[in-house]
N, C-alpha and C positions, 0 to 999 in steps of 0.2 A: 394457158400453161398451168398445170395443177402444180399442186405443194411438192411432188414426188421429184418433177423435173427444174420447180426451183432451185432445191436443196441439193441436187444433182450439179448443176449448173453452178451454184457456189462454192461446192468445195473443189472443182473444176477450177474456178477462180484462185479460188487457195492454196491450191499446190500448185498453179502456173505461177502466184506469187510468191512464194517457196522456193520455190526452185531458181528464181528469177534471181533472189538474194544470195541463195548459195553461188550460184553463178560467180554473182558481184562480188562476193567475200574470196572466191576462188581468185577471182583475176586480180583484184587489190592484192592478197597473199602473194600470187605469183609475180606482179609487178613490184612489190617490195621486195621480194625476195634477188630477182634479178636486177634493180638498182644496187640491194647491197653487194652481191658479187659483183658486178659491175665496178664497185668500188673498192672493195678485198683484192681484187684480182690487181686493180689499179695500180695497188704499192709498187708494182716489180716495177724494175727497171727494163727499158726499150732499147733496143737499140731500132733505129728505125731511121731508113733511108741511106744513101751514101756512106760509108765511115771515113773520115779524111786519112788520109795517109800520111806517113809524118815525113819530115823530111830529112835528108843525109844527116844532117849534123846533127837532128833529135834520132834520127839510128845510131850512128855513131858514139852519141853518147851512152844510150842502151849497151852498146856493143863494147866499151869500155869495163864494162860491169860483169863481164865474163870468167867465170873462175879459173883461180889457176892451175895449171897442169898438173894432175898428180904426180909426184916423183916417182912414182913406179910404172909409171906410165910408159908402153914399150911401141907402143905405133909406129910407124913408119911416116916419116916425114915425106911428102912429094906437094910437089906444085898443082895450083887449082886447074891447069889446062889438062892433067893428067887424069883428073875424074870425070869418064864419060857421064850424063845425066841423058833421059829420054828426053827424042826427040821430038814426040807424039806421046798426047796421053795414053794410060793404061787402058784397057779393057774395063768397060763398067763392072760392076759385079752386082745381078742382080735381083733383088728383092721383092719378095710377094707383099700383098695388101694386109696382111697378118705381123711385118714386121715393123720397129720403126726404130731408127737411128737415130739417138740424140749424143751430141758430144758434149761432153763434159770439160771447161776449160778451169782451170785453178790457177788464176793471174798471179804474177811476180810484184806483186805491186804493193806498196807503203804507203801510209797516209801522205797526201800532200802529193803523190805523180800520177800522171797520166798513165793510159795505156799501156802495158808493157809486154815483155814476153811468156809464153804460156809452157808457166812452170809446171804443169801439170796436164797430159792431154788424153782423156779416155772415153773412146767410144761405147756408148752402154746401149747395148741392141736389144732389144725387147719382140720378143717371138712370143706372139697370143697363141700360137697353136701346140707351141712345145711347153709354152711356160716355164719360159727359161731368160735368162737377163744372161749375154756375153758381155766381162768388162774388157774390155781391149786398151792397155796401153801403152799408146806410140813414147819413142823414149826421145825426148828434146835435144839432144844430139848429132840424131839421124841431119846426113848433110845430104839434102833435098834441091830437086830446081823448085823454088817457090814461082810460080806461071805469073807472067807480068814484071817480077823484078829480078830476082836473081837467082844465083843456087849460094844456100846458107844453111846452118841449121832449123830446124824443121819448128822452132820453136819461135823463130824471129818473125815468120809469118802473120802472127796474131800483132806482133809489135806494129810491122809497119800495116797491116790492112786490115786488122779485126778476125773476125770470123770468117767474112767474106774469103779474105785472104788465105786464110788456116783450109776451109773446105777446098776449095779451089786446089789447095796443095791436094791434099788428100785426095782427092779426086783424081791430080795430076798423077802421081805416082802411083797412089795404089789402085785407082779405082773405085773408092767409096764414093757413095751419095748418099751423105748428112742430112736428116730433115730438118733438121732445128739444135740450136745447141742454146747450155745454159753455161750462166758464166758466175763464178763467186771467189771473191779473193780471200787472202790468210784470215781477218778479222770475222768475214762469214763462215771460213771453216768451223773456228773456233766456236762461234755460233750455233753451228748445225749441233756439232757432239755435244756442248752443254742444253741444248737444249731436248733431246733425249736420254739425257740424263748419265751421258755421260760414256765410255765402250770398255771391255774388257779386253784385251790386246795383253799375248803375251812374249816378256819379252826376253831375249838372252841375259847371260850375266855381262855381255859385254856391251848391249844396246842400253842394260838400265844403269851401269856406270856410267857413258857417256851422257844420258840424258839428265843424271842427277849432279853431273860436274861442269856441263858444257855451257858455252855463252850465251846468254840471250839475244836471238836474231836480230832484234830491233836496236837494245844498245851495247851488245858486247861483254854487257857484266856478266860476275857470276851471278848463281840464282842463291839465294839467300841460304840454301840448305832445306828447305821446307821440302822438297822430293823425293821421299825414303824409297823409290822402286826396286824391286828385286828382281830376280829371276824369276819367272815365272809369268803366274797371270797376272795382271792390275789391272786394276780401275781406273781407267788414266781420265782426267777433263780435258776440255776444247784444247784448252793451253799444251798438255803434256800430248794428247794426239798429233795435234799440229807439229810438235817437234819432233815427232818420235815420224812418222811421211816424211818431215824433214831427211833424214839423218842419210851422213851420203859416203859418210867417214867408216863405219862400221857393219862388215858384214852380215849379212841374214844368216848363215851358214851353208846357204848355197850362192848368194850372190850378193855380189860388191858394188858400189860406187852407187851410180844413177841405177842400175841394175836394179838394185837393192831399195832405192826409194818409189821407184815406181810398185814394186813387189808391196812395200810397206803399204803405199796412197789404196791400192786395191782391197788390201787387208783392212784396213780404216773405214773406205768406202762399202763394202760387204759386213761389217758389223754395224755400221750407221744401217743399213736396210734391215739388217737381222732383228735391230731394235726395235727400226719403227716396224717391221709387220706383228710386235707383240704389244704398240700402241695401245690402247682403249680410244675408241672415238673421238673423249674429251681431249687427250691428250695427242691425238693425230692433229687433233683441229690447230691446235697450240702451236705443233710444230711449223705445220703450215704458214701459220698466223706470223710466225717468228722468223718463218725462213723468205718467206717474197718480199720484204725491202731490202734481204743480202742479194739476191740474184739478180743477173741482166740476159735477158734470153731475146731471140721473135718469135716466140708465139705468140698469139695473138687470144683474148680473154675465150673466144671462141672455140680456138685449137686446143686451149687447155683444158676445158670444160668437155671437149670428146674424145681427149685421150684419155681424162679421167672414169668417164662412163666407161670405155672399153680395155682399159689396163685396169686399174682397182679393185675387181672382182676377181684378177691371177694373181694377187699381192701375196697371198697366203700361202698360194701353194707354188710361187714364185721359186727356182733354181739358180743359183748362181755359179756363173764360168768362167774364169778368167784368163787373159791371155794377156802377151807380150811381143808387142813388132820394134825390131823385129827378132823373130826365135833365133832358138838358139842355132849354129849351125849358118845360119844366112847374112853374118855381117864383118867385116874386121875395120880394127881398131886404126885410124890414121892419125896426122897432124898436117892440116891443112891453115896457111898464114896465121901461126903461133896460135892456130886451136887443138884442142883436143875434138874429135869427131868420129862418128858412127857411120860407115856406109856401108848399106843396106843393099842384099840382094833383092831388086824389088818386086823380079818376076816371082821367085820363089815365094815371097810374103804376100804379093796379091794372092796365090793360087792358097794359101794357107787362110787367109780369109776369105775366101770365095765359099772353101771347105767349112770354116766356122760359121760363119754369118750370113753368109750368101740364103 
């Protein structure tokens, strides 16, 4: 062998050892790197396996906690044998490989209790092909056969079964199939909007009387006066968003009651996305970072990681749609065993989301 084909031979050597190292620095990188998601992703909360169901007397006491009738309230009183419910599920309605349904729960629940009912319930349908996000929300009211226990408001479903329970309804009646849902109660609300620093929501002169004079949810007092909100647009934090979704006493000017809070939760929820899609990376990272020890979902670290590869990149040019079940036109007002309640025409509102989301 001459000098020509040593020296050939060795840097032959050299760049198989080169590349050999890169290699190794690659796979160390990548194996660090999916240990650390592996353990970021960890914080959320699982729900995972069975949910228990609670029992009559922990419903019961749930059900105690029920608000009281409004006095203008003009429903027609009738007995519960007089509301036909389906005897057979609805018709599925159904969904391309482009779309995904996650619902959105926002728990009734205080520090110190369990499980409760889902004060908040919005399905957010994400279309990669239209690029567009439907928020859909069902109003807690709606008196529903929840499949397996009874027929109640549509709200008590998460009390007594979870999620489980909640899809299942939904399913029942309207025909949805839910892929995954996330779950965050008042204290994570409050979370999320502080930690984007905050939403711009405007409001009437009669929503920002109320929210500057009204009680605090948790002990009843007043608020100290520190709330100077006007008419118009404000800056509100976690604290003042949350109560401003809350509010159930003061019209929007087109809608009242639970109407009207569900109308608000959307508007709250649509400026929280508005926000984060003007993020900076560093400050995406943040919100993230802040927001998975509030949530309880099933996804699983894997499922989250490829809805993010294949949602994230229509963030930007992302559409927002909002709806309400059920519309208007498809429900009246009753009082069923000293409730107030919603029944829903269901044929009509399945065939109205078939049309939106389908």
């Amino acid at each position: 062998m001459n000098n020509k084909d040593r020296k050939g031979g060795s840097w032959k050597r050299i760049l198989l050892q080169v590349v050999c190292v890169l290699l190794a620095i690659v796979l160390v990188v990548l194996l660090s790197a999916t240990v650390w998601l592996e353990s970021f992703l960890g914080q959320i909360n699982r729900e995972e396996g069975p949910v228990e169901t609670l029992s009559q007397e922990e419903l019961d006491n749930i059900l105690k906690q029920t608000d009281p009738i409004d006095p203008d309230f003009t429903g027609e009183e009738i007995k519960e044998d007089e509301i036909t419910v389906p005897s057979q599920p609805a018709e599925l309605i159904e969904n391309n490989e482009a779309v995904l349904n996650i619902l959105l729960v926002g728990q009734d629940r205080r520090e110190g209790q369990g499980r409760q009912r889902s004060d908040a319930m919005i399905l957010c349908t994400v279309n990669k092909n239209t690029k567009t996000m439907t928020m859909t929300s069902f109003m807690r009211d709606m008196y529903v056969k929840i499949p397996g226990f009874y027929n109640q408001r549509i709200n008590v479903a998460y009390a007594v079964g979870g999620y489980t329970a909640l899809s299942n309804t939904l399913k029942y009646n309207f025909g949805i199939q839910t892929d995954h849902f996330v779950e965050i109660d008042f204290s994570g609300f409050e979370q999320a909007v502080d930690l984007v620093g905050g939403v711009d929501i405007e409001l009437t002169k009669d929503e920002a009387l109320y929210l500057n004079n009204r009680g605090n949810w948790d002990t009843n007092e007043k608020y100290d006066g520190s709330w100077k909100l006007k008419a118009g647009v404000n800056h509100l934090t976690g604290e003042q968003a949350l109560a401003y979704s809350r509010i159930r006493n003061v019209g929007t000017g087109e809608e009242s009651g639970d109407f009207g809070r569900t109308s608000r939760q959307r508007v709250v929820l649509g400026k929280l996305i508005e926000k984060a899609k003007t993020l900076s990376l560093t400050e995406l990272y943040n919100l993230v970072n802040g927001l998975i020890p509030l949530i309880t979902t099933d996804m699983t670290n894997q499922e989250i990681m490829s809805y993010v590869m294949d949602y994230v990149p229509i963030l930007p040019d992302l559409q927002l749609v909002t709806q309400r079940i059920p519309a208007d036109g498809t429900y009246s007002h009753k009082k069923v065993n000293g409730m107030a309640v919603i029944l829903p025409n269901l044929e009509k509102n399945r065939e109205i989301l078939e049309n939106t989301i389908g």
